[in-house]
KOLGURO-811673 format. One record per residue (C-alpha): residue number from 1; y, z, x. Coordinates in nm, 2 decimals, padded with zeros to 4 digits. Layout:
N
<tikol NUM; py Y; pz Z; px X>
...
***
This chain:
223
<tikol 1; py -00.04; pz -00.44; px -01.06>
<tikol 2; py -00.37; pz -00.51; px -00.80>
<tikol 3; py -00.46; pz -00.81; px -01.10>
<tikol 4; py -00.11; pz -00.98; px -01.08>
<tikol 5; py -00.12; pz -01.01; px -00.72>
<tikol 6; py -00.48; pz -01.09; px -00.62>
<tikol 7; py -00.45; pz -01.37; px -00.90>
<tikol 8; py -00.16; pz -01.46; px -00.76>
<tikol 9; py -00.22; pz -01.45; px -00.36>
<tikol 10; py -00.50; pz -01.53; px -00.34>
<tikol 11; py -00.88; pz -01.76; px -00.44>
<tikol 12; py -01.20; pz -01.69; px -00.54>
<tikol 13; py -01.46; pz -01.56; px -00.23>
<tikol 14; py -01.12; pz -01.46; px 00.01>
<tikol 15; py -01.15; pz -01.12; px 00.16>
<tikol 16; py -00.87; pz -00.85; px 00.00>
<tikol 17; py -00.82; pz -00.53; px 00.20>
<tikol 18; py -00.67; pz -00.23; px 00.09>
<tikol 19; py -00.67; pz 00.01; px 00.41>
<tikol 20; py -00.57; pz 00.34; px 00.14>
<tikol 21; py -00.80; pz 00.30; px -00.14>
<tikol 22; py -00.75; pz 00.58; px -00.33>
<tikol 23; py -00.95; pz 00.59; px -00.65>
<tikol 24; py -01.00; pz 00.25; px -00.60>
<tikol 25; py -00.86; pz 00.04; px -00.87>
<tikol 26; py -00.78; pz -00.29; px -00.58>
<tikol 27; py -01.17; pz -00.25; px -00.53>
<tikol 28; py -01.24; pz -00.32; px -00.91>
<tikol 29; py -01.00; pz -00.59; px -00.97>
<tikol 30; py -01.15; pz -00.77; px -00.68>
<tikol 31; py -01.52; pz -00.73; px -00.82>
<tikol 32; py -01.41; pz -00.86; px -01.16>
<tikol 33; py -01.19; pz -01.14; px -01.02>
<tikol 34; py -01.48; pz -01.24; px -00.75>
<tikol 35; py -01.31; pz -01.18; px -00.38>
<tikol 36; py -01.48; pz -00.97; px -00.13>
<tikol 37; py -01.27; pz -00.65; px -00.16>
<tikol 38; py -01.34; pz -00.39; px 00.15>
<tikol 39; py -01.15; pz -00.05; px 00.10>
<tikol 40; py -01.14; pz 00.23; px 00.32>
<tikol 41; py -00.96; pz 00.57; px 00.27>
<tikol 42; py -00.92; pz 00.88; px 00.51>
<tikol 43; py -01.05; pz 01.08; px 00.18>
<tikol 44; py -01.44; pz 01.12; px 00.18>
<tikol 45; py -01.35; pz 01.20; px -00.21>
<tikol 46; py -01.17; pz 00.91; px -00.29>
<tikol 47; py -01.45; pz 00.66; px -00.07>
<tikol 48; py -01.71; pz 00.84; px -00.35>
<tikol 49; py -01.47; pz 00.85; px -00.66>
<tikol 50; py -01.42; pz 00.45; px -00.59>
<tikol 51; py -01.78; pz 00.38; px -00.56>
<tikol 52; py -01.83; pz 00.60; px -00.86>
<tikol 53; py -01.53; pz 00.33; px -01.05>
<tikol 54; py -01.71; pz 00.06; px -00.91>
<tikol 55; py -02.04; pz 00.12; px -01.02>
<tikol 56; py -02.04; pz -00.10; px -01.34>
<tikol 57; py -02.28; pz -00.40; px -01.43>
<tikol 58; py -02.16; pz -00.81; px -01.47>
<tikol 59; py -02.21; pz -01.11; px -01.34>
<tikol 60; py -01.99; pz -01.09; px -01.03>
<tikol 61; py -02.07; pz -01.26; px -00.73>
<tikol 62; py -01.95; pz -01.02; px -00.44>
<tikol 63; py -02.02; pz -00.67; px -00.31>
<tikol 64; py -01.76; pz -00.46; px -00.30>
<tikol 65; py -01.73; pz -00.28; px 00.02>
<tikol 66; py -01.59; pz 00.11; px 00.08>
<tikol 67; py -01.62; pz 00.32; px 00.38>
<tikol 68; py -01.41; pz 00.60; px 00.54>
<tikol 69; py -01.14; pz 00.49; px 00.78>
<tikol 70; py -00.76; pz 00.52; px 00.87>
<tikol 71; py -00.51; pz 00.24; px 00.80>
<tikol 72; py -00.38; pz 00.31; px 01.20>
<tikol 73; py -00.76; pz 00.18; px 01.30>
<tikol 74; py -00.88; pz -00.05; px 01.16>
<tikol 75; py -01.11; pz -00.13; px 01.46>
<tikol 76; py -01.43; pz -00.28; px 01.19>
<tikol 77; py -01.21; pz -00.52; px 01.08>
<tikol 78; py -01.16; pz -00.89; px 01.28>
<tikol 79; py -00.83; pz -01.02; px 01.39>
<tikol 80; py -00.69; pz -01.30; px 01.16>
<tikol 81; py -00.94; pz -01.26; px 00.91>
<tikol 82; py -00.82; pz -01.06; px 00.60>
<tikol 83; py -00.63; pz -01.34; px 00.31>
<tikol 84; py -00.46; pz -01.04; px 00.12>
<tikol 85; py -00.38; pz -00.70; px 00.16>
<tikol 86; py -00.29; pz -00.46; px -00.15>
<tikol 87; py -00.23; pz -00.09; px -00.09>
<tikol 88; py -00.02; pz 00.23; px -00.22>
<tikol 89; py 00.05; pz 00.45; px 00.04>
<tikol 90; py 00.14; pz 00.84; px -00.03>
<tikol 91; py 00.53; pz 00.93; px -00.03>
<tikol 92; py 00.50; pz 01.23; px 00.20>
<tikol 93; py 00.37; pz 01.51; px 00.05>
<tikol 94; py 00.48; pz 01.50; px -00.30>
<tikol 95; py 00.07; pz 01.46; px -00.36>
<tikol 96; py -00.11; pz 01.64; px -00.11>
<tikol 97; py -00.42; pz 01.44; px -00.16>
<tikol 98; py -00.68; pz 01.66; px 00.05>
<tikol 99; py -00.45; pz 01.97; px 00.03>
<tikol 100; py -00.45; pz 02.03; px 00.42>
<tikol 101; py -00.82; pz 01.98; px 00.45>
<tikol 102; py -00.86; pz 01.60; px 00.64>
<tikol 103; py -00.65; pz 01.54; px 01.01>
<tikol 104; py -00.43; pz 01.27; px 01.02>
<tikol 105; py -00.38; pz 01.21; px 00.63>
<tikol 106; py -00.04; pz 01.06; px 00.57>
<tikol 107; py 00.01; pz 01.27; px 00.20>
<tikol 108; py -00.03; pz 01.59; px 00.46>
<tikol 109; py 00.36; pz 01.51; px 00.64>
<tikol 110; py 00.67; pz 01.62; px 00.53>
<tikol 111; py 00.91; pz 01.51; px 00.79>
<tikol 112; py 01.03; pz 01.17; px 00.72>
<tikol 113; py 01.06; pz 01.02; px 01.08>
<tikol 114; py 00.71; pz 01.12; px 01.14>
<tikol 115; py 00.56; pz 00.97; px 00.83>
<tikol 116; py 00.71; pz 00.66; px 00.90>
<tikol 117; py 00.62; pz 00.65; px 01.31>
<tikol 118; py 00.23; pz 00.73; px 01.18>
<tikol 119; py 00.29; pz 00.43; px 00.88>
<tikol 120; py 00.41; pz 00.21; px 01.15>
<tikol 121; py 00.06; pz 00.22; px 01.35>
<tikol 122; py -00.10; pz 00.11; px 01.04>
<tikol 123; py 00.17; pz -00.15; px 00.98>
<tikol 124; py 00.09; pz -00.26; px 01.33>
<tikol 125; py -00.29; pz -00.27; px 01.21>
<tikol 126; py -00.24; pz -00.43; px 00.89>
<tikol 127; py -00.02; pz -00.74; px 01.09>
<tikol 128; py -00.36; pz -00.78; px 01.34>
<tikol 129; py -00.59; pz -00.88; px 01.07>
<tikol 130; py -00.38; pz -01.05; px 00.82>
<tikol 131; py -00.44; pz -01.44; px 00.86>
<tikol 132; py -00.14; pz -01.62; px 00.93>
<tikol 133; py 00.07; pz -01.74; px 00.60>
<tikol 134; py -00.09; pz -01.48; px 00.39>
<tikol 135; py 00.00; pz -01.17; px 00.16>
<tikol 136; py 00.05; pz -00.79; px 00.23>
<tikol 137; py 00.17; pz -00.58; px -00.12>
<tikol 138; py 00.27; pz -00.26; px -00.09>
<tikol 139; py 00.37; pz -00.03; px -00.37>
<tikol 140; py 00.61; pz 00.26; px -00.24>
<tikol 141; py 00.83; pz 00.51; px -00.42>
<tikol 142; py 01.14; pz 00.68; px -00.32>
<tikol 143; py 01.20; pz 01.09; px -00.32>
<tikol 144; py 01.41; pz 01.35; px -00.35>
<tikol 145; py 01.47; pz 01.64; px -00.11>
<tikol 146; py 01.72; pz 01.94; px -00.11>
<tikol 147; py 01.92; pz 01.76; px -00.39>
<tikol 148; py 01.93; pz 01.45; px -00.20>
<tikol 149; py 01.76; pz 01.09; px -00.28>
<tikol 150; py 01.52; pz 00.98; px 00.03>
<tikol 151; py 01.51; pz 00.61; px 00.01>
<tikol 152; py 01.16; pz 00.60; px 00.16>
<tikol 153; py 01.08; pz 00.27; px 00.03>
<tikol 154; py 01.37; pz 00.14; px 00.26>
<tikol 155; py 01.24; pz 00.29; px 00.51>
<tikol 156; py 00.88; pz 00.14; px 00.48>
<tikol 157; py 01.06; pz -00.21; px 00.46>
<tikol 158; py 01.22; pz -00.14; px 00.79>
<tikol 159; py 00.90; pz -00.08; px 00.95>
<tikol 160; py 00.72; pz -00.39; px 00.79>
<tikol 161; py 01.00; pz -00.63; px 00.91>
<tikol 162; py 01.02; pz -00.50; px 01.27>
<tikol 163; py 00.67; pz -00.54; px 01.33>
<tikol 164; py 00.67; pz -00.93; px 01.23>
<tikol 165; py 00.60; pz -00.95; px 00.88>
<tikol 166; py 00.92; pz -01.12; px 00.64>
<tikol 167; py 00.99; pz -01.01; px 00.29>
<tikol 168; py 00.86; pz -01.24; px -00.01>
<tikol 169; py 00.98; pz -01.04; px -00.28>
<tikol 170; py 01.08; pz -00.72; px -00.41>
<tikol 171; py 00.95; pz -00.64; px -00.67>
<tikol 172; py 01.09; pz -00.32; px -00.93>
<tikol 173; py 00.80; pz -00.16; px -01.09>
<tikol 174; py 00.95; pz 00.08; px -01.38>
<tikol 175; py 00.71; pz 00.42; px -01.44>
<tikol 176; py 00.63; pz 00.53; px -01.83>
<tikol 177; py 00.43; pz 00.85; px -01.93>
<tikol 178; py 00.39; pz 00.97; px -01.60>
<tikol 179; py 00.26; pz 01.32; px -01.62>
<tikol 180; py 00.51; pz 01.48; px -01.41>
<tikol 181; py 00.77; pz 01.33; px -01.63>
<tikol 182; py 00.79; pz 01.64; px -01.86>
<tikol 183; py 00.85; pz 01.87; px -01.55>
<tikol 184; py 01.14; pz 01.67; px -01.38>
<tikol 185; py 01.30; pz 01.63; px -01.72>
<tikol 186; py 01.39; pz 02.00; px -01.69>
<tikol 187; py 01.42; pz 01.97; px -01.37>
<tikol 188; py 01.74; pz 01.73; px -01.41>
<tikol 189; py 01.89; pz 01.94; px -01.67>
<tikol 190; py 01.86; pz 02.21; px -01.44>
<tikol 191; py 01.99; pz 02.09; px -01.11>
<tikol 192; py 02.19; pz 01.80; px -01.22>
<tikol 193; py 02.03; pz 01.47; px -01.08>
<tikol 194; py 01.90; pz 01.13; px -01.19>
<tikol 195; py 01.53; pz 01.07; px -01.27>
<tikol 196; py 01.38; pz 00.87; px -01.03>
<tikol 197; py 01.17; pz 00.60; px -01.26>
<tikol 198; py 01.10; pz 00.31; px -01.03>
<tikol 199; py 00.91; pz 00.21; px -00.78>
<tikol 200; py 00.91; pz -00.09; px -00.50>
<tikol 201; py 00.63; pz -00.37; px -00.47>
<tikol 202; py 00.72; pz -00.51; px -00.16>
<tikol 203; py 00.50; pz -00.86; px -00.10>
<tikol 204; py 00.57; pz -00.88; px 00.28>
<tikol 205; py 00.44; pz -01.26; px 00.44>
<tikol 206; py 00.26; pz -01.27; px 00.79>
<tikol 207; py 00.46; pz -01.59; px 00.94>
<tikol 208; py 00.30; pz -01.88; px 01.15>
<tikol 209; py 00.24; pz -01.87; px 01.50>
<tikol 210; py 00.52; pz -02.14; px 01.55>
<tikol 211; py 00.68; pz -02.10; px 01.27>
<tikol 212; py 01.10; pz -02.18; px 01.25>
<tikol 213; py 01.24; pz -01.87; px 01.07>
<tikol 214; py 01.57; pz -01.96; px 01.10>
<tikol 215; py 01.59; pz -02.07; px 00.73>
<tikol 216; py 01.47; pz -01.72; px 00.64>
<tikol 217; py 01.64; pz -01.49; px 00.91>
<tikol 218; py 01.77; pz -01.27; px 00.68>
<tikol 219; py 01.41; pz -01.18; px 00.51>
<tikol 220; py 01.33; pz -01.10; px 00.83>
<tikol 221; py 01.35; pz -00.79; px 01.09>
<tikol 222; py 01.54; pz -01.11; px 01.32>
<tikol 223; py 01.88; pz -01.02; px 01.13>
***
């Protein structure tokens, strides 16, 4: 997925964030395609599992940069200065990725309303150093909870579209061989429900300063 879109949104030598790095797979998509990738994660262990991924040799032009930060401050990155963002937030706490351990990590909350209002400040974040008439992806799945589908991807939308961005596309990314597949498979037979086997890429666009969105009202947060 990182490959489509870098090759897609953006040039050799432009800067690509991704503010939740995880194990780093944006980071080594941008070192073989030649932007400047800079990745942070709240994780200590996923900052050193991705420069652990990213230590292999080539003939690529750019450092890859990865330090430990939070997506709601970015504060050592510029304003106007990032030309794509690609990320893959946590939904909730269906992976607790430190298992308690780290303050503030997103995968840690189960409530809905309070995922989203800590999502938003990086939203909020993410809008600051996007340049103007560039690309933010973001991969997001839905959930389940008490027998009842969550559509959290909806949710993330919401928050992306009131804080100025406008939706490019939508984009249905269909799971294969996951590992939890063989558990949930019982899990239907057992409780009666649909398998969940999508998830979202949303490519969100950072408008103009000036820009007329009249034309586009409805794929934005205007409507």
């Amino acid at each position: 997925m990182p490959r489509n879109v870098i090759l897609r949104y953006s040039q050799e030598g432009d800067f690509v964030l991704d503010p939740m790095v995880g194990s780093g797979t944006t980071l080594i998509e941008t070192k073989i395609l030649n932007r400047r990738g800079i990745g942070f994660d709240i994780n200590p262990d996923s900052v050193e599992l991705t420069k652990r991924n990213l230590d292999f040799d080539g003939d690529y032009k750019y450092e890859q940069v990865v330090r430990v930060g939070d997506v709601r401050n970015l504060k050592e990155i510029s304003d106007i200065s990032i030309d794509l963002i690609i990320t893959h937030p946590p939904y909730l706490n269906i992976i607790k990725y430190s298992n308690g351990r780290i303050e503030g990590d997103l995968s840690n909350i189960s409530d809905v309303k309070k995922f989203c209002d800590e999502l938003e400040k990086g939203v909020i974040e993410l809008y600051r150093v996007l340049k103007e008439d560039r690309y933010c992806a973001i991969l997001i799945g839905d959930t389940r909870k008490s027998g009842h589908y969550i559509p959290l991807s909806y949710y993330v939308m919401r928050l992306f579209l009131k804080n100025g961005f406008v939706l490019k596309e939508d984009i249905i990314k269909v799971q294969h061989n996951c590992k939890s597949t063989p558990y949930w498979e019982r899990q239907v037979e057992k409780y009666n429900f649909y398998m969940i086997m999508h998830e979202h890429l949303f490519i969100f666009r950072k408008p103009k300063k000036d820009e007329n969105l009249n034309k586009i009202k409805y794929s934005t947060g205007l409507y």
